[in-house]
C-alpha positions in Angstrom: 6.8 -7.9 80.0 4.0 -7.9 82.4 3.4 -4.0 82.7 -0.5 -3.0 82.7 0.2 0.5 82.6 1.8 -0.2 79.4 -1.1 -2.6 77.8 -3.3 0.2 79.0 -1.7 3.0 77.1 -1.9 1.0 74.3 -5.4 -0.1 74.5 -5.9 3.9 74.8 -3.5 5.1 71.7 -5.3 2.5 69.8 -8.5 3.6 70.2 -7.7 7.0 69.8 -5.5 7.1 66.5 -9.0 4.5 65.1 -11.3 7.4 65.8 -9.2 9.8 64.6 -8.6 8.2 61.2 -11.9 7.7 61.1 -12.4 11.0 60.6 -9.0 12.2 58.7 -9.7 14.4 56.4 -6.1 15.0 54.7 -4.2 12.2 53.3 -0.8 13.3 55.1 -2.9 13.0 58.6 -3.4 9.5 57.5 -0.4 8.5 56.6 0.7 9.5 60.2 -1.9 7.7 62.3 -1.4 4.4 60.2 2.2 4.3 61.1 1.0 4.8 64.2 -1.4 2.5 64.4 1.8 0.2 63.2 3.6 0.6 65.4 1.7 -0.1 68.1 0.8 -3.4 66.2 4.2 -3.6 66.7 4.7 -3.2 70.4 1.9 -5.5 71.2 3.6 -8.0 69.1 7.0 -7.7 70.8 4.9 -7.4 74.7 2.7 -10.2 73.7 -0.6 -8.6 74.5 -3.7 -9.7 72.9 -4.2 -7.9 68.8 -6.8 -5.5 69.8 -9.9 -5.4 66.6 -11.3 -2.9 66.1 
């Protein structure tokens, strides 16, 4: 699938569920933002974009 829009948004969650479990202060918040994080893994698997590090 050749959808920029798409790579974009996920470029952008990405970055913002990084920053905020960077600063998570509860465990439950956590939890959340690394299945998240998942499952965007996930989608850029199945889309074939490049693994963002970060």
């Amino acid at each position: 699938m050749d959808n920029p829009r798409a790579e974009f948004l996920h470029r952008c969650n990405v970055e913002n569920y990084t920053r905020q479990l960077r600063y998570s202060r509860t465990v439950t918040h956590r939890v959340m933002l690394m299945a998240l994080l998942a499952e965007e893994t996930a989608s850029a698997k199945a889309n074939g974009w490049s693994p963002l590090i970060t």
